[in-house]
Structures are given as C-alpha cells and as structure tokens.
C-alpha positions in Angstrom: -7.1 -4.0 -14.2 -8.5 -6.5 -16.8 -12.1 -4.6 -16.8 -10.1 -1.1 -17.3 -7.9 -2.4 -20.2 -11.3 -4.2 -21.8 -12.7 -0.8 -21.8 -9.6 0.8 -22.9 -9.8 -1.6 -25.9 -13.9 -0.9 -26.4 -13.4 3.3 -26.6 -10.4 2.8 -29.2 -7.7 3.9 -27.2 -4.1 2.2 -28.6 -1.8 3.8 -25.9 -2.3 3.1 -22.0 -0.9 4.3 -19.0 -0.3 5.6 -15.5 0.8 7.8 -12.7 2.4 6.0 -10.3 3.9 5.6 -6.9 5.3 1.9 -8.2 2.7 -0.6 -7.6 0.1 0.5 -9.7 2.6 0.9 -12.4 4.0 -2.9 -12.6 0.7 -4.0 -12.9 -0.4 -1.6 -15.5 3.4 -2.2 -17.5 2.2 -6.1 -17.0 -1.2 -6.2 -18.1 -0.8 -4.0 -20.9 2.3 -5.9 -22.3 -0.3 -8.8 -22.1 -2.9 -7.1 -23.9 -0.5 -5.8 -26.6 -1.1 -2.2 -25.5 1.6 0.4 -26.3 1.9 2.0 -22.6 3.2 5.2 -20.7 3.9 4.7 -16.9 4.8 7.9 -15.3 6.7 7.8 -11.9 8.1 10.4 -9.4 12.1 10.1 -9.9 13.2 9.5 -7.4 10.9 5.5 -6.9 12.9 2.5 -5.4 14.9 1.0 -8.0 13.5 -2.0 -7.3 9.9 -0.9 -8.5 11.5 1.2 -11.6 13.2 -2.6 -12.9 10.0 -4.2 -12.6 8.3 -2.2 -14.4 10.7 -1.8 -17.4 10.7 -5.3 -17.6 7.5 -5.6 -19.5 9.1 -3.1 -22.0 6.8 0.3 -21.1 8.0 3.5 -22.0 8.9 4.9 -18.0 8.3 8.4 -17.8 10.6 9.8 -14.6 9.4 12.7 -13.4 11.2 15.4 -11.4 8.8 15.9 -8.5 6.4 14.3 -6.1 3.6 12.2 -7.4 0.8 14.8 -7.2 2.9 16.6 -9.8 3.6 13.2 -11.9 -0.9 13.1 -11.8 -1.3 16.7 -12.9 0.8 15.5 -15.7 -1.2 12.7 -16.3 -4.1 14.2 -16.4 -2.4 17.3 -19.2 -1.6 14.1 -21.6 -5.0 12.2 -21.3 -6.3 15.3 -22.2 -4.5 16.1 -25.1 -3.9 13.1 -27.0 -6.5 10.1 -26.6 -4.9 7.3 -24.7 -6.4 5.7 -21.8 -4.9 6.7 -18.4 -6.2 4.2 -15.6 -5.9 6.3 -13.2 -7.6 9.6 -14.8 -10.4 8.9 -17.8 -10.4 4.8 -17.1 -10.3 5.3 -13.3 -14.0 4.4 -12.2 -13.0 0.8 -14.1 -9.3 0.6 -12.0 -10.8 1.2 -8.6 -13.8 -1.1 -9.0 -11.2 -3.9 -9.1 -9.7 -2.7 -4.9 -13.3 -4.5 -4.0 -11.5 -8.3 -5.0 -9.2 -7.4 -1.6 -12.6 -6.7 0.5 -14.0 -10.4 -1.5 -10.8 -12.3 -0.7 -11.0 -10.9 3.5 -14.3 -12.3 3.5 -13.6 -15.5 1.7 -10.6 -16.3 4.0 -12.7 -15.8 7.1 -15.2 -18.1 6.0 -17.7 -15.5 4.7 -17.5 -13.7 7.8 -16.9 -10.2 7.8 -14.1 -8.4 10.3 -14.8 -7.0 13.6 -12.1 -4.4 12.4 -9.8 -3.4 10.0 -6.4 -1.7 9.0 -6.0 -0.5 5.7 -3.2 1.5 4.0 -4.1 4.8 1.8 -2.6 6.5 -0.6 -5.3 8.1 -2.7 -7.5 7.0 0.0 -9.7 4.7 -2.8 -8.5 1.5 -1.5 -10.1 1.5 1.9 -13.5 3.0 0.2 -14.0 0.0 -1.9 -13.2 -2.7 0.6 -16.5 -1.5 2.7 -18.4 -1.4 -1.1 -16.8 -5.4 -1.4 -18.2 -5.7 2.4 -21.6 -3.9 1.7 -22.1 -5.8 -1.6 -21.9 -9.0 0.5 -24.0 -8.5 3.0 -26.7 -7.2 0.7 -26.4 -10.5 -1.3 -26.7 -12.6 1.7 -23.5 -13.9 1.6 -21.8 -12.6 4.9 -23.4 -10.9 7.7 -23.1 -7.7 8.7 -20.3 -7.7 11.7 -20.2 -3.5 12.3 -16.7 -3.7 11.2 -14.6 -0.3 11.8 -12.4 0.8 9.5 -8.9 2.1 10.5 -7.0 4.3 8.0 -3.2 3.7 8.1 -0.1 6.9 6.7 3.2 7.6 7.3 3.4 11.1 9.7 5.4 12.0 6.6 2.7 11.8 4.3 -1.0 11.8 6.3 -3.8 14.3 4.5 -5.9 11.4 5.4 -5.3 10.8 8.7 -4.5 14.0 9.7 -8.6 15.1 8.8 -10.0 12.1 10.7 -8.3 12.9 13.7 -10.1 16.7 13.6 -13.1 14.7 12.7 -13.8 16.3 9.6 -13.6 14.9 5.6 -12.0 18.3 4.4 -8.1 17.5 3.4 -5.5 19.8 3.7 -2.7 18.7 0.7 0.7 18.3 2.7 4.4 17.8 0.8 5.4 14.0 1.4 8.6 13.4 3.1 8.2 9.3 4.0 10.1 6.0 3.2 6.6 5.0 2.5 6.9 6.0 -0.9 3.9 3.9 -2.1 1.6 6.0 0.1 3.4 9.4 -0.5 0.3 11.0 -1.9 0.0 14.3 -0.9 -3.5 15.6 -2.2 -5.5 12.4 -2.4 -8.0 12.0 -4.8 -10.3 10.0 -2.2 -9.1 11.3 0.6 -12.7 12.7 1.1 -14.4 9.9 1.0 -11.8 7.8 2.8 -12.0 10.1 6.3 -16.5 9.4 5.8 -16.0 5.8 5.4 -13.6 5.8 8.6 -15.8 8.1 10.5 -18.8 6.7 10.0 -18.1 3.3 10.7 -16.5 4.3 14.3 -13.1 3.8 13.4 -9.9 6.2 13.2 -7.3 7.4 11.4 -3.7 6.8 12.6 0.1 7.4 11.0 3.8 6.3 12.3 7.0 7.2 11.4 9.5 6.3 9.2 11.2 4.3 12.4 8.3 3.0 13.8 7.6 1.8 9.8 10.9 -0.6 10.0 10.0 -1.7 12.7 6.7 -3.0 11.4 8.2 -4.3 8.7 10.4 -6.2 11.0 8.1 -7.4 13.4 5.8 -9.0 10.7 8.9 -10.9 9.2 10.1 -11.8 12.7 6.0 -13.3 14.2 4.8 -14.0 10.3 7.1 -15.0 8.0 6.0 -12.1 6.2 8.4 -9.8 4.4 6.1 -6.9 3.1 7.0 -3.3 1.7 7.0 0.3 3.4 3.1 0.5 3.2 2.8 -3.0 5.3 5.0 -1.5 7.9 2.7 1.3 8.3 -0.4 -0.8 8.4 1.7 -3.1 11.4 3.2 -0.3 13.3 -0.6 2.2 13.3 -2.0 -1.5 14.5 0.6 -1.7 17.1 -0.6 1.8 17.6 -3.9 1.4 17.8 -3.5 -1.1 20.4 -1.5 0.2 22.6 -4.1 3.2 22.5 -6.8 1.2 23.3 -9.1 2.1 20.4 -8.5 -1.2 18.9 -9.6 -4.5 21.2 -7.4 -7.7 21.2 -10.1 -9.6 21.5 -12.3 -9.0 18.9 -10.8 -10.2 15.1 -8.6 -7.6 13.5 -7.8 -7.5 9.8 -4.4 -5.8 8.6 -4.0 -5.4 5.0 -0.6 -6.1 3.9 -0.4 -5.0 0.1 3.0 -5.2 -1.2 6.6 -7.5 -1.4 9.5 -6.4 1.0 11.2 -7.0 -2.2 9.9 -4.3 -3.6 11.4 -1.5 -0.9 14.6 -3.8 0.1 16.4 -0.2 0.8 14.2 0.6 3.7 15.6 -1.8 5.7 18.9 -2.0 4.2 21.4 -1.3 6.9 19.4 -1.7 10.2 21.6 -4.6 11.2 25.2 -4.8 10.6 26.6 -7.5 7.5 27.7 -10.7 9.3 31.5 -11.7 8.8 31.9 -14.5 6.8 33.9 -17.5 8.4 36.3 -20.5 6.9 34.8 -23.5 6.3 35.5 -24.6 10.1 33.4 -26.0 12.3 35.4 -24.4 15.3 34.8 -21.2 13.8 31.2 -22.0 13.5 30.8 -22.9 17.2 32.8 -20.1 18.1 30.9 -17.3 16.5 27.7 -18.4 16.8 27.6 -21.0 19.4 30.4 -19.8 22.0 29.0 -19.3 25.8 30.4 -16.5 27.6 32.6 -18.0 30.4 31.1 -18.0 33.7 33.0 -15.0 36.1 34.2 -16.4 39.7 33.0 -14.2 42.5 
C-alpha cells in the first residue's frame, strides 16, 4: 500500500481511493489518512458493519453502493476515468498487488526460509494467490529458499467460486457467477485474476476447492477451538476447503501444509452470531456456580 500511495503522490494525484469488499478499504481509509490524502472508498451496501466503522474511522468519504462488488469496480473504474484521482485497485493497481508478495516473504521467513510442500489460499479477485508463487519464485531465484514443488490450493465460498469452479473443468476461462456467500470478503463475482489464478493452481498440481456457508462457521470455529485463532469469513473458507481437501485425499497430512488466514473474526462477528445460544447469567453464588456449570447428573439405579 505504501509503494501505491508513493506513486499516487509522484503522478500528482490529490484524491485516492477504492473498490472494496472491506479489507482493502480499511487499509486504503488508513494509509491515506496517514499520508494526508483526500480519499473515496467505495463499498457494496450491504458490507458488515463492522468493516463499514473501521473504515470511517480514519475520516474517508464511504461511498455505499447498491449492488454487488463487481458493480461498485465498474464504478470505480467510470470515476478514475473521469476525474484524475488515483484508484488502487484500477490505474495504481500493478503498485497494490505487488505488495500480496510480503504474505509469500513472511510464509517463507516463518518456516525458516523453507518453502511449503503445499498451500491454501483464499481468492477474491484471484491476485493474491498469483503473487504469493511470484514471492516464492523470487526466492528461490535469489538463493534464498529452495524450491520445494509447492502446490497451490485455491480456496471460495460455493456461493461465490468463478475461480474454483474453472479449475475443477481444468480450464483458465471464468464464467462470472452472482455472489450469494457470508464470505463477503471473497464475494467477487467476475475476478479480475481469476485467469491467472486457475494457471498458477493448475500448473503447479494443485486444485481448486469451495464450501458452504455452514461448513464456513464451522472453520471459523474449528480454528478458534485447536488455534486460538478467531479469523473472518474468508479464514473459514481456507480451514473448511483444507478440511476438504483432506478428507479427499488430494492433500497429504504428512507433508507441511500452509493455510492462509487473512482477516480478524472481529471483523465478520455476525457470521457467527447466534450459533450457540446466550448463557443465563447467575447471582453471585457459588452454589449456583457449581450447579450450572459443575453439577453431575445423578447416577440412575437399575
């Protein structure tokens, strides 16, 4: 984001923004603030609250737009083209989506300047998991990690998979689908690398693999429950298509695997919201305390 906003500031460009499924907005509404940038995040409407606050906080004009995020980039792309601001994700993009290879640097850094025998990766616009295997290549042809064949594993919601869907015919073509998914974070519906997302997958051996909205609490819940980990929609996916994956046997538990988890669990608190009932409070009693929460069934003569 900071090489984007640097060349924002080197074409002249006073006014910066966004299309945005939430994520990419607080950072641009952040760094911009930062940077003294007047700034234009455009959202689809109907975006968890959640992300909505923490972008406003920084004090960006929010643009809510009645549609689905496809239709909030067309928009994007009508502005940028009419008056000259810089739109990271249109005219500054090549800048924006250099910075997805830090995630593929940090894998590699954490395993000791190893490289992954596999990996999971969430996509949206599908550029994410293209530039993790750039980070990856750029190592190995520094010298700095070795190559390990790693496959790469693309990760939707069944609600929302152009991506997945064209890996599993085996071809790069996509076909734009209408996104209907929690996962609203991923809820790109004509990706803009979705081409070269399917390649990258492909050609490495891997697959392409989506969930349901269910199965994508229940990822979120299993990684909070085994990791402490409390991430948003889009880590669910990437834990449930793992789950997945396994149980398929396309993925080998024996060889390291590398899920990318890339948001808070703050951020999407209504996903979740309601899959366990509210606990009754109590008095300030420790025999209520025992008897709630510590009370064994009485044993039943026979």
């Amino acid at each position: 984001m900071a090489v984007a906003l640097s060349k924002a500031r080197e074409f002249g460009f006073d006014t910066v923004g966004c299309s945005s499924t939430g994520n990419l907005a607080n950072a641009v509404a952040a760094q911009a603030a930062a940077a003294g940038f007047k700034t234009f995040i455009f959202v689809p409407a109907d975006l968890e609250t959640e992300k909505v606050v923490a972008t406003r906080i920084y004090g960006a004009n929010l643009v809510k737009v009645q549609g689905n995020y496809d239709q909030v980039n067309r928009l994007c792309s009508e502005v940028s083209q009419k008056y000259s601001w810089g739109i990271i994700n249109v005219n500054l993009r090549p800048y924006y989506a250099e910075g997805s290879k830090t995630v593929g640097f940090e894998i590699a850094e954490q395993l000791g300047w190893r490289l992954p025998r596999n990996i999971v990766v969430p996509m949206a616009g599908g550029a994410l998991i293209t530039k993790i295997y750039k980070a990856f290549e750029e190592l190995k042809e520094l010298g700095w990690a070795e190559p390990a064949g790693t496959k790469f594993f693309g990760a939707q919601a069944t609600g929302c998979s152009p991506i997945t869907t064209a890996a599993k015919r085996g071809t790069p073509e996509i076909e734009p689908q209408k996104p209907r998914t929690i996962a609203k974070s991923l809820a790109i519906g004509n990706p803009a690398d979705g081409y070269l997302a399917v390649k990258r997958i492909l050609e490495s051996g891997g697959a392409g693999e989506d969930v349901d909205d269910e199965e994508i609490v229940q990822g979120i819940r299993l990684l909070a429950e085994t990791e402490g980990i409390f991430t948003e929609t889009a880590g669910g996916v990437t834990v449930a298509v793992t789950r997945k994956l396994l149980s398929q046997g396309r993925l080998n538990p024996e060889e390291s695997i590398v899920i990318t988890i890339t948001g808070n669990g703050l951020k999407t608190i209504g996903a979740v919201k309601g899959w366990k009932d509210e606990e009754e409070s109590i008095r300030p009693k420790l025999a209520e305390f025992e008897d709630r929460y510590l009370s064994v069934a009485p044993a039943v003569a026979v």
